[in-house]
C-alpha positions in Angstrom: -4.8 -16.6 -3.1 -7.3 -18.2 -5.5 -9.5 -14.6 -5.3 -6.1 -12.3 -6.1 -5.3 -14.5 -8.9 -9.1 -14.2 -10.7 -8.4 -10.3 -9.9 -4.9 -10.4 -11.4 -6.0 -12.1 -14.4 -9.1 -10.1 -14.8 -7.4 -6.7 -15.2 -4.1 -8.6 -17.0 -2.0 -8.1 -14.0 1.4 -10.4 -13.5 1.0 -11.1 -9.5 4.9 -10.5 -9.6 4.0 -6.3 -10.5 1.4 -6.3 -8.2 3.3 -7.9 -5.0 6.1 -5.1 -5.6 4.2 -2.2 -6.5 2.0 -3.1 -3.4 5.1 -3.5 -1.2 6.8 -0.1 -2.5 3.2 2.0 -2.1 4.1 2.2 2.0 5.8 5.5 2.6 7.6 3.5 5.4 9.1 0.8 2.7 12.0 2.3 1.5 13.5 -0.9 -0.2 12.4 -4.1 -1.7 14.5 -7.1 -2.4 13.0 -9.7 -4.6 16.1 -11.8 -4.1 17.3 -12.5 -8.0 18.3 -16.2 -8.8 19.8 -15.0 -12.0 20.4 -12.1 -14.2 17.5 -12.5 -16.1 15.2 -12.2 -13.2 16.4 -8.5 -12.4 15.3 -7.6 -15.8 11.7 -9.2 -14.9 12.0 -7.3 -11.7 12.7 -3.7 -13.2 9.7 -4.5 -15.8 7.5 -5.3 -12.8 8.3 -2.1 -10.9 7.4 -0.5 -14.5 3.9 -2.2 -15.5 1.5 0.2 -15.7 -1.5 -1.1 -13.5 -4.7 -0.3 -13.7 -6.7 1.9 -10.8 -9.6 -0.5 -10.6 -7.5 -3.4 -10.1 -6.3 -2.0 -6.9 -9.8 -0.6 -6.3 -11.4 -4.3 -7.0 -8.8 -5.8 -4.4 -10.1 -3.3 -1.7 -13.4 -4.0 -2.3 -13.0 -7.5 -2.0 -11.5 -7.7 0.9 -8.5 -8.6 -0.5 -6.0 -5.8 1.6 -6.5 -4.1 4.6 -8.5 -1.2 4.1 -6.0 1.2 5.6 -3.6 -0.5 3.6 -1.9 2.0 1.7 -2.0 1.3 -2.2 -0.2 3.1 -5.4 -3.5 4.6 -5.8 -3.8 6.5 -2.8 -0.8 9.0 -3.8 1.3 8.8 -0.5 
């Protein structure tokens, strides 16, 4: 976790956008439910699903080992 983290902060990335927009870049996901403990945390959620994300971070996370390499990713246009 130590190695996504130093990735996340790198490229400015909350781990929250990345764990959703990773999760939503399957074509077999059609859903994700972050399971809100209050209103203000749907808010957060939409933002996350909005944050724009760089291409090298998900390029940098492959690289390192960090997902599968067949792991689909936002990048890969699916």
């Amino acid at each position: 976790m130590a190695r996504f983290q130093a990735v996340a902060e790198r490229y400015g990335v909350p781990i929250k956008a990345a764990g959703l927009q990773f999760a939503l870049a399957n074509p077999v996901v059609v859903a994700v439910i972050p399971g809100a403990s209050r209103p203000a945390r749907v808010v957060e959620d939409q933002l996350a699903l909005q944050a724009s994300i760089p291409t090298a971070f998900w390029r940098e996370l492959r690289e390192q080992g960090l997902v599968a390499p067949e792991a689909p990713l936002p990048i890969d246009g699916f």
